[in-house]
C-alpha positions in Angstrom: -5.6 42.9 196.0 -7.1 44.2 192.9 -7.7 41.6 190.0 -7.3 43.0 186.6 -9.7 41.5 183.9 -7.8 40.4 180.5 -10.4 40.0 177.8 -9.5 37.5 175.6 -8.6 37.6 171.9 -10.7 36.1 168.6 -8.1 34.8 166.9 -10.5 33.7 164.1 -11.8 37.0 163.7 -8.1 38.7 162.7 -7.7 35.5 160.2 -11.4 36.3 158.7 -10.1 40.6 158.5 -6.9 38.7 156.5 -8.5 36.4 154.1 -11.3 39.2 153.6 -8.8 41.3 152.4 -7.0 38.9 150.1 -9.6 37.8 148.5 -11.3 41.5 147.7 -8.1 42.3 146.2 -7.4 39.1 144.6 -11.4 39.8 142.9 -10.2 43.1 142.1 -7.0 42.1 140.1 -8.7 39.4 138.4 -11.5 41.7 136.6 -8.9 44.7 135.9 -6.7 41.8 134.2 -9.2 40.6 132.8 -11.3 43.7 131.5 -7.7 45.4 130.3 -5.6 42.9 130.4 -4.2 39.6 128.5 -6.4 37.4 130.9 -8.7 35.2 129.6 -12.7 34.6 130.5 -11.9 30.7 131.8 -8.8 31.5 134.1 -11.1 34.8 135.2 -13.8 32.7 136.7 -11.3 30.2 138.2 -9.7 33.5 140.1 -13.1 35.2 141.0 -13.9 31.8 142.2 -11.4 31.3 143.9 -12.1 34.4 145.7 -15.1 34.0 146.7 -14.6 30.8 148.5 -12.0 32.6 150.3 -14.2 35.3 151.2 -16.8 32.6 152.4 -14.2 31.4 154.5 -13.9 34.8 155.9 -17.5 35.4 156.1 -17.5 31.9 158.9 -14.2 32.6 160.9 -16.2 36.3 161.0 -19.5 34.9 162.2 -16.9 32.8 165.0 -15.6 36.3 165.6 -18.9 37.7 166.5 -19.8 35.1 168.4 -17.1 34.6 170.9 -17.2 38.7 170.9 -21.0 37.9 172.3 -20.8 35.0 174.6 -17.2 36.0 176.6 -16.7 39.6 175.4 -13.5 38.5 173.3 -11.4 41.4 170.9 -12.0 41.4 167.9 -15.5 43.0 166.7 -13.6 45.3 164.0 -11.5 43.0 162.6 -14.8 40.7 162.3 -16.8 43.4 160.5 -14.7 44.7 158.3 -13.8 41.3 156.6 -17.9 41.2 156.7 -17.7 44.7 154.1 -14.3 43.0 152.1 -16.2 40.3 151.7 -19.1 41.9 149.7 -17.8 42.8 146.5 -16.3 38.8 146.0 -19.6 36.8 147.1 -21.9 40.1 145.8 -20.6 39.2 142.2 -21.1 35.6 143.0 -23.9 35.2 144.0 -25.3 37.4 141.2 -24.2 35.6 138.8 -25.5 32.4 140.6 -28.6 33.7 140.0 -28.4 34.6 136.7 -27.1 31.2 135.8 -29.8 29.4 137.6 -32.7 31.4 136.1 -31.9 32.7 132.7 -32.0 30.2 129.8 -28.6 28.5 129.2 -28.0 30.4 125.9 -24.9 32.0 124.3 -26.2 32.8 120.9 -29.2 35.2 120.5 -30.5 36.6 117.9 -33.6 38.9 116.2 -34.1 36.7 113.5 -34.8 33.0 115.2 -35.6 31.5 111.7 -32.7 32.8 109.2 -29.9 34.2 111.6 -27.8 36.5 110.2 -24.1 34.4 109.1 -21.2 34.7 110.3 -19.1 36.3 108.3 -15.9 34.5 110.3 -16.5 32.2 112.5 -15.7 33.0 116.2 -13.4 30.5 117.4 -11.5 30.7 120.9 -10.0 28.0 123.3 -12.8 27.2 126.0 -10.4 25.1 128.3 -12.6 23.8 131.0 -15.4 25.4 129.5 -17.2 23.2 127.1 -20.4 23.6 125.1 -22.0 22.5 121.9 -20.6 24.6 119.0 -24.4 24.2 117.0 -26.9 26.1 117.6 -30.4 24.0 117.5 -33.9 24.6 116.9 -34.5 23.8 120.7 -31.9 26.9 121.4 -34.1 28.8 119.5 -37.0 28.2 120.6 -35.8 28.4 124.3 -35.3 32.0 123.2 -38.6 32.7 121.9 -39.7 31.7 125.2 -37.4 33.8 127.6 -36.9 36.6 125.4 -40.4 37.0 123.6 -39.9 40.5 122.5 -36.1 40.6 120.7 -37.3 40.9 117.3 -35.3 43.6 114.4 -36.3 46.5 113.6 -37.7 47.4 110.3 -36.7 51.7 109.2 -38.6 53.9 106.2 -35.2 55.1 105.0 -32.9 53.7 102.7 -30.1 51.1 102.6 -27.6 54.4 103.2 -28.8 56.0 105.8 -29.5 53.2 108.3 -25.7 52.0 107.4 -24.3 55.0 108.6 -26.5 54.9 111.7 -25.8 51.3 112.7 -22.2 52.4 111.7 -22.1 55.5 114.4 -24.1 53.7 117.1 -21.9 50.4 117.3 -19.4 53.0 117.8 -20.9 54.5 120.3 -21.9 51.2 122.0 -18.4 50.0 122.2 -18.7 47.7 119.4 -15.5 47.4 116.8 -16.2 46.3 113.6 -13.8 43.6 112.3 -15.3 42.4 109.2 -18.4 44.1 106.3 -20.2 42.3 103.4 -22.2 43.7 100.6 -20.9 47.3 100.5 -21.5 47.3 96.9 -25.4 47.6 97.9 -24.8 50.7 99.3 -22.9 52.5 96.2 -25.1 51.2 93.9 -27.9 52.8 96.1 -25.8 56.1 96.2 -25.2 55.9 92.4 -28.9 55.3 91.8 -29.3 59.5 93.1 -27.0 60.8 90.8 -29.3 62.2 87.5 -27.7 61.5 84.2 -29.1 65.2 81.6 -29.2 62.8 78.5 -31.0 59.9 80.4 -33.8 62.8 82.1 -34.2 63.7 78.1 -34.5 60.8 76.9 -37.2 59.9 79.4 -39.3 62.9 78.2 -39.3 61.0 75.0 -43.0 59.2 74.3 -42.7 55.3 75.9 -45.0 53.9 73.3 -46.6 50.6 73.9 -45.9 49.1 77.1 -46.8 45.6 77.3 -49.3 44.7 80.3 -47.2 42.4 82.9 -49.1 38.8 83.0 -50.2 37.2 86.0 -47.3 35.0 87.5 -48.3 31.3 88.6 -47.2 30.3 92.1 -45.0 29.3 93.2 -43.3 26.6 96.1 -42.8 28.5 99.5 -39.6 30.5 99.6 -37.1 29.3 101.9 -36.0 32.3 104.1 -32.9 34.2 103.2 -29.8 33.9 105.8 -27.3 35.8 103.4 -28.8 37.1 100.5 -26.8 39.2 97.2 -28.8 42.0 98.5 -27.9 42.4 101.7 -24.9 44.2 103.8 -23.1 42.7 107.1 -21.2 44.1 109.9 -19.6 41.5 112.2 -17.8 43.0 115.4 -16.6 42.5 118.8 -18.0 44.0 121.8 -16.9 43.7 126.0 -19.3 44.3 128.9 -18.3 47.6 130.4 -17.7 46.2 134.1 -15.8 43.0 134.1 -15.1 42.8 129.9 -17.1 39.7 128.9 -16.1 39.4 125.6 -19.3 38.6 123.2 -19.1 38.7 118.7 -21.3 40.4 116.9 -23.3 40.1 113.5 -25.8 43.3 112.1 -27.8 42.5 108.9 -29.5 45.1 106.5 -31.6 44.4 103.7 -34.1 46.9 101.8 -37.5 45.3 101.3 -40.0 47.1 99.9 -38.2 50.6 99.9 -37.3 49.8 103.8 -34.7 48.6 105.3 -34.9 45.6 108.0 -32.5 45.6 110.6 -31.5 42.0 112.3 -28.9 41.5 115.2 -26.8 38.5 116.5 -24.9 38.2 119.6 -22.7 35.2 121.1 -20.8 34.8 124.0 -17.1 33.6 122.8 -16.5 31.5 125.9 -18.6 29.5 128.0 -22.5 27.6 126.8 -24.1 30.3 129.0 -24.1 34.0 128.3 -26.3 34.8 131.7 -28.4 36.9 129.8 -26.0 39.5 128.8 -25.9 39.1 125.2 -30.0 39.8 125.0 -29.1 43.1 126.7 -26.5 43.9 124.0 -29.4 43.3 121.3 -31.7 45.2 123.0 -29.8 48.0 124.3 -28.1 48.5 120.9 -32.0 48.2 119.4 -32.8 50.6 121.2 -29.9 53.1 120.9 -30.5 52.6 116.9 -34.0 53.8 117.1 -33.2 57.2 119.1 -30.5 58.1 116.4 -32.6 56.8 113.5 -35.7 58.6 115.3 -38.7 59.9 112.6 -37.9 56.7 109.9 -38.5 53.9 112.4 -41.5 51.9 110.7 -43.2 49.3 112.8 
């Protein structure tokens, strides 16, 4: 009489392959909604939460899977390894962020200028639901910046007003950032108007100047508080989202001549959420450093 072995069959290991799968394509449908869709950063992380608990499920009723596979040779190997690879993308994301969370500073505003920030010239505003932070930035926040992010400073160009306009205009479109709202255009026609030569003004200069009077010395004078928004100076305030999962983050560039150059000064701020995981420094510095390459020969130091 010949006895026919049955092996037996990991239950646990199909449930892992199913919840594996839900919960990769629930991750999935979550980021396209939210990167092109009407879905908002707060119900996003609830989803992609969501997810990944259910892919840690999977990950357990898996490692079951495996087991029993080892110890009484039961079916079910496949199923438990390929919830193992739909389970990456879920806790991959996850746990990266995790990370980021943990050890970047808990920062959603950044800026160049840690002193005199450039203003807003509307103040973001958007419903945080569960997501609550502080809406003032302090002098702590600041300072916890200076610390992580020692070298996010503005850049300072030999050209004029002008020209770095029109290349901060060309690489924030480049860069994915839409400009919503300018200030203190009139600088830069008045810089533009300044190039055109009048004849009768040219001839009238040839003209002897007779005495000039010799300027006196000036007393001094009480410390000058630094300038957030001065009559001189021109603002771009825009909207940019992360390329991958559309973070969305508002924008503020500053430009203002000073001693024929022109200083450039960047703010960034995550619109939901009192942590930006340190994306919004690398939206400074990437766009930083896109702006030098296409302002390359008048960067000064």
């Amino acid at each position: 009489m010949t006895i026919q072995y049955e092996r037996p069959v990991s239950h646990a290991a199909h449930w892992a392959r199913r919840m594996a799968l839900f919960s990769c394509l629930l991750f999935i449908a979550a980021v396209l909604s939210h990167r092109f869709g009407p879905l908002t950063t707060p119900h996003f992380l609830v989803l992609a939460g969501f997810a990944a608990v259910m892919a840690g499920l999977a990950v357990l009723l898996a490692a079951v899977g495996l087991a029993r596979l080892w110890h009484v040779g039961a079916r079910g190997g496949k199923a438990a390894l390929t919830a193992l690879l739909f389970s990456l993308l879920p806790l991959g994301v996850a746990g990266a962020s995790a990370y980021a969370y943990f050890y970047k500073p808990a920062l959603y505003d950044v800026t160049t200028d840690t002193v005199a920030a450039p203003p807003w010239l509307s103040e973001p505003s958007a419903e945080q639901d569960w997501l609550p932070r502080v809406g003032i930035v302090t002098a702590r926040d600041r300072t916890v910046q200076l610390e992580a992010y020692p070298g996010l400073s503005g850049r300072r160009y030999d050209g004029a007003l002008d020209r770095v306009y029109q290349g901060v205009r060309k690489v924030a479109t480049a860069y994915g950032i839409t400009i919503t709202a300018e200030n203190g255009l009139d600088n830069i026609l008045a810089d533009l108007e300044d190039l055109v030569v009048d004849p009768n003004k040219a001839s009238a200069s040839e003209e002897p100047l007779g005495d000039v009077p010799i300027p006196e010395a000036r007393p001094l004078e009480t410390p000058v508080i630094p300038r957030i928004g001065g009559p001189g100076d021109v603002l771009l305030q825009g909207e940019w989202r992360s390329p991958l999962f559309g973070f969305r983050f508002d924008v503020v560039i500053r430009l203002r001549e000073e001693a024929e150059t022109t200083l450039v000064d960047m703010r960034a701020a995550s619109r939901y959420g009192p942590h930006d995981l340190g994306i919004g420094a690398e939206l400074v510095e990437g766009y930083l450093k896109a702006l030098d390459a296409e302002l390359l020969g008048i960067a000064g130091d």
